[in-house]
C-alpha positions in Angstrom: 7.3 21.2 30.6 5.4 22.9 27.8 6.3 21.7 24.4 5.6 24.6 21.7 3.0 24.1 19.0 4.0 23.3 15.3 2.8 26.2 13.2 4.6 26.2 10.3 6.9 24.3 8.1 10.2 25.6 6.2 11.5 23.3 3.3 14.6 24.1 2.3 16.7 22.3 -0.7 19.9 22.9 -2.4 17.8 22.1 -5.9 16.3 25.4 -7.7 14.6 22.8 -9.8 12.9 20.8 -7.1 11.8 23.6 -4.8 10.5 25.3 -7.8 7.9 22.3 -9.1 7.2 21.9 -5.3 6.1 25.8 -5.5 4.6 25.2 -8.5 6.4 27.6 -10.0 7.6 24.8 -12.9 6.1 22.4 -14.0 7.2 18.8 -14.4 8.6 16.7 -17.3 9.8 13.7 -15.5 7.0 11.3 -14.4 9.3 10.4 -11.5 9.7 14.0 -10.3 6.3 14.8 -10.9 5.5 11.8 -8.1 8.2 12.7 -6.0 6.2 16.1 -5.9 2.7 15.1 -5.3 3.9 12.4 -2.5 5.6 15.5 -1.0 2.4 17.9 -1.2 -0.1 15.3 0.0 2.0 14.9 3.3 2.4 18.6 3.7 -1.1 18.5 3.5 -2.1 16.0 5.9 -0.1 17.8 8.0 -2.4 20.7 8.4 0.2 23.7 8.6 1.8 26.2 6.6 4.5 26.0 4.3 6.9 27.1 2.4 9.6 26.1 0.5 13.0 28.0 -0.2 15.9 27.0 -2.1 19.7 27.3 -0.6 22.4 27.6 -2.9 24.6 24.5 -2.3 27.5 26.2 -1.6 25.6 27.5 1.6 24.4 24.0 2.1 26.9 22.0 3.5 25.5 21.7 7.5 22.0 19.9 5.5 24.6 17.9 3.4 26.4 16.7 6.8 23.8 15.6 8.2 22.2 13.9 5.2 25.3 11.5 5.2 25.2 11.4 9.0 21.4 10.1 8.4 22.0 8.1 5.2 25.2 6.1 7.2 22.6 5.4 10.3 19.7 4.4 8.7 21.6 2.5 5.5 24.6 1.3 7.7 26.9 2.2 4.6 29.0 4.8 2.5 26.9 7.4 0.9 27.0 7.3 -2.1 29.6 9.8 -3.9 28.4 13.2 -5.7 28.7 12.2 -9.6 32.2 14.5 -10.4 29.9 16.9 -13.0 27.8 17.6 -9.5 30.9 18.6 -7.8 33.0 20.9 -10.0 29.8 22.4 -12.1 29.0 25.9 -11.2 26.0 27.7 -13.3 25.7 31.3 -13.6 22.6 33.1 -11.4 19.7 33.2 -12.5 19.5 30.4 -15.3 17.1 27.5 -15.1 18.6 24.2 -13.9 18.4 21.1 -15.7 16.8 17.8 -14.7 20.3 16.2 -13.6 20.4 18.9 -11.5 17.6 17.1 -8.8 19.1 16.5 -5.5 16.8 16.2 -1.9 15.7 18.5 0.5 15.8 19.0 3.8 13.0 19.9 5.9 13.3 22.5 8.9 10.3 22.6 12.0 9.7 26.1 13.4 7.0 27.0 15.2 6.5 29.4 18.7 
């Protein structure tokens, strides 16, 4: 059986904020996203592929949220921890520029041919 080369990598995360710093697109005022950033880039790197990164509006999100919890309960053997309620209920118009509260993960996505 063949097994089809990696060519490319698709990031995809439910944080404007996040996807944009790891674009480079904004920059970063938190030392620990700023990190969280360059730790991110440096394995993309050693990777050796291309990249990109695109951001999903969380209400489009919630097969990557699934399987976060799936993945969290597995690996941590316990409850995920519960969305803070301003998270859940707070809905910001398009187009404006998120806040630093607003920093959840991302998922990545393999494609290749």
């Amino acid at each position: 059986m063949k097994t089809a080369a990696l060519t490319d990598l698709v990031i995809r995360g439910d944080s404007q904020l996040v996807i944009k710093q790891l674009r480079g697109e904004w920059g970063c005022r938190q030392l620990h996203l700023a990190v969280a950033r360059d730790r991110c880039l440096a394995l993309v790197s050693a990777l050796g592929l291309g990249w990109s990164a695109e951001w999903v509006p969380r209400e489009e999100n919630a097969e990557a949220d699934r399987l976060t919890v799936e993945a969290w309960v597995a690996k941590a053997g316990q409850t995920f921890p519960e969305r803070p309620a301003w998270q859940k209920t707070r809905k910001r118009p398009a187009g404006n520029a998120p806040t630093s509260s607003d920093v959840t993960g991302a998922s990545a996505v393999r494609t290749g041919s």
